[in-house]
Backbone as numpy.savetxt, mean C-alpha at the origin, in Angstrom:
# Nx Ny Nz CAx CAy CAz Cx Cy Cz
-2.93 -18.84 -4.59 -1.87 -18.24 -5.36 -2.44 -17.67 -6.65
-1.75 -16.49 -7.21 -2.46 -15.91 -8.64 -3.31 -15.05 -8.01
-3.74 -14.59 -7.40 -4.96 -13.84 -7.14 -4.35 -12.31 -7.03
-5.34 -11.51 -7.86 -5.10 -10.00 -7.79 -6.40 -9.68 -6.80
-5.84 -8.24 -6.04 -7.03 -7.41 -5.75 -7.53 -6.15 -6.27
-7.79 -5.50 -6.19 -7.22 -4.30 -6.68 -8.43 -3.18 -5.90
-7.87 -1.87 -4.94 -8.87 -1.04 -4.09 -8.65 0.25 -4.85
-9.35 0.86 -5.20 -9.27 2.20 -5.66 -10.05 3.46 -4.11
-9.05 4.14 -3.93 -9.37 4.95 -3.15 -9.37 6.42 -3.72
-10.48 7.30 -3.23 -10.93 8.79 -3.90 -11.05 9.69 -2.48
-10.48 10.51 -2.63 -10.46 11.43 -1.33 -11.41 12.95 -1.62
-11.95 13.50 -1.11 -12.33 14.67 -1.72 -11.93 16.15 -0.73
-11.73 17.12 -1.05 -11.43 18.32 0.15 -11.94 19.50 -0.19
-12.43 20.21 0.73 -13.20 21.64 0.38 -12.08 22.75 0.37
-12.03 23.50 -0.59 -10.52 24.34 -0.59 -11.42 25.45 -0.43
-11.37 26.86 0.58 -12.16 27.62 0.65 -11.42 28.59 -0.46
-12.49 30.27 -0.59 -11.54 30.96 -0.91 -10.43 31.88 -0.62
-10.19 32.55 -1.37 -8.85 33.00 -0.72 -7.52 32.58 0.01
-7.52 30.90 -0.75 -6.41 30.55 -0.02 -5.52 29.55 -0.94
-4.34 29.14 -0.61 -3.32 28.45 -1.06 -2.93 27.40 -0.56
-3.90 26.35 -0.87 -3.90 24.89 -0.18 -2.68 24.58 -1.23
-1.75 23.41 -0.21 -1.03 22.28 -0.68 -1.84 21.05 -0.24
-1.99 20.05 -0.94 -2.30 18.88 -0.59 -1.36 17.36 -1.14
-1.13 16.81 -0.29 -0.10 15.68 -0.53 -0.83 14.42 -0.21
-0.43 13.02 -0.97 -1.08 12.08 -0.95 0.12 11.34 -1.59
0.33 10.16 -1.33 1.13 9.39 -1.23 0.80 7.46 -0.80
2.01 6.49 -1.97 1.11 5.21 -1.26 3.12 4.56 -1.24
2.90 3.74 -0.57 4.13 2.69 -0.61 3.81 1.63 -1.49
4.95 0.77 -2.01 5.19 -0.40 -3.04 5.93 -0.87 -2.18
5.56 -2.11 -2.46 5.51 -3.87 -1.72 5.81 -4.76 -2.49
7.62 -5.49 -2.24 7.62 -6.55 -3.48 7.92 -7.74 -2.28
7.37 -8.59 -2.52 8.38 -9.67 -1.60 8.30 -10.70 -2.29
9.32 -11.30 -2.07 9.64 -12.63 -2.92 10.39 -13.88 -1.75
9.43 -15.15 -1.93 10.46 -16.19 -0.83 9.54 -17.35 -1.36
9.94 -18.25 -0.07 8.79 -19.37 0.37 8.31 -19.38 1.46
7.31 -20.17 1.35 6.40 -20.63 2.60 6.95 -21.78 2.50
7.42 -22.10 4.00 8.15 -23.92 4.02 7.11 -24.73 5.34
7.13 -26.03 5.21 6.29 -26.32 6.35 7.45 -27.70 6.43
7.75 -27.96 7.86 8.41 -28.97 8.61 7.68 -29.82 9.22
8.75 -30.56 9.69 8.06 -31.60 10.25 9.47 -32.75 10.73
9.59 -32.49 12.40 10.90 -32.91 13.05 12.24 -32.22 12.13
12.40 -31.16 11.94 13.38 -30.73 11.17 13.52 -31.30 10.24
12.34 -32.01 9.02 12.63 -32.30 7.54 11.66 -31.34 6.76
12.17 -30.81 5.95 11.34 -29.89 4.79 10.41 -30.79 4.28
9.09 -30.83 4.47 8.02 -31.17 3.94 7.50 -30.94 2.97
7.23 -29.57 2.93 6.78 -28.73 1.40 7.18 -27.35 1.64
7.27 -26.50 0.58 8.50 -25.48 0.00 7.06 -25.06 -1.11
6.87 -23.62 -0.87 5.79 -23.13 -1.90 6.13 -21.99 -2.40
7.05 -21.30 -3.61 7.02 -20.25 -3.29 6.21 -19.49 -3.75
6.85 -18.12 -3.01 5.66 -16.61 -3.26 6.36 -15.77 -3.78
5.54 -14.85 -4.68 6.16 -13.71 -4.90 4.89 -12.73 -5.33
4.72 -11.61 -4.23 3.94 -11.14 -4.35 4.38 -9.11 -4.02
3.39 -8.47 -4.89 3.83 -7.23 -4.90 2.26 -6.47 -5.29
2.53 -5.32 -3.94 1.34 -4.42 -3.97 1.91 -2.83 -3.27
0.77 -2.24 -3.16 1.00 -1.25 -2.73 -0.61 -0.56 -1.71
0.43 0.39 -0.76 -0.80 0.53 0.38 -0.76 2.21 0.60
-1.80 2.67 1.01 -2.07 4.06 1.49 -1.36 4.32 2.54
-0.30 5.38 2.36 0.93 5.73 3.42 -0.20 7.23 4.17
-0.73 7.56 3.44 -0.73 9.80 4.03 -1.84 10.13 3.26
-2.76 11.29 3.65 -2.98 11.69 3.06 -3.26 13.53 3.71
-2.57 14.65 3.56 -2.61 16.01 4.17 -2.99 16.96 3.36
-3.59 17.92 3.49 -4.29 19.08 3.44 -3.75 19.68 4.71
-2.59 21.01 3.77 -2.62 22.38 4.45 -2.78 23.56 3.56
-3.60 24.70 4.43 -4.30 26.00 4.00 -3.56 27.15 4.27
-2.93 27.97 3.34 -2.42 28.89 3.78 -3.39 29.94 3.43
-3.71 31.05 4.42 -4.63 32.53 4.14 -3.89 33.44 3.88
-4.32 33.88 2.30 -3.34 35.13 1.81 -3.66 36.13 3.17
């Protein structure tokens, strides 16, 4: 519990000339919040909670339009 990660991601793209690239890049956010419960014959044993929040690489596109 407590632990950060943290990934840095770098993309690179060759845009030729004469043209009118769009490029889109995009990530999702991640919150979740609960417990972790552990049983034992249907009695709650231990109850831990979490609450954890990140985010992940959804896309990443390159399109070229030629004047």
């Amino acid at each position: 519990m407590g632990e950060t990660d943290t990934v840095e991601v770098s993309l690179t793209w060759t845009i030729e000339g004469r043209t009118k690239p769009s490029i889109e890049y995009g990530s999702s956010a991640v919150k979740t919040t609960g417990s972790i419960v552990k049983y034992n014959r249907e009695k709650l044993i231990k109850s831990t909670p979490v609450d954890a929040k990140y985010t992940y690489e959804e896309y990443s596109k390159k399109t070229v339009k030629q004047f």
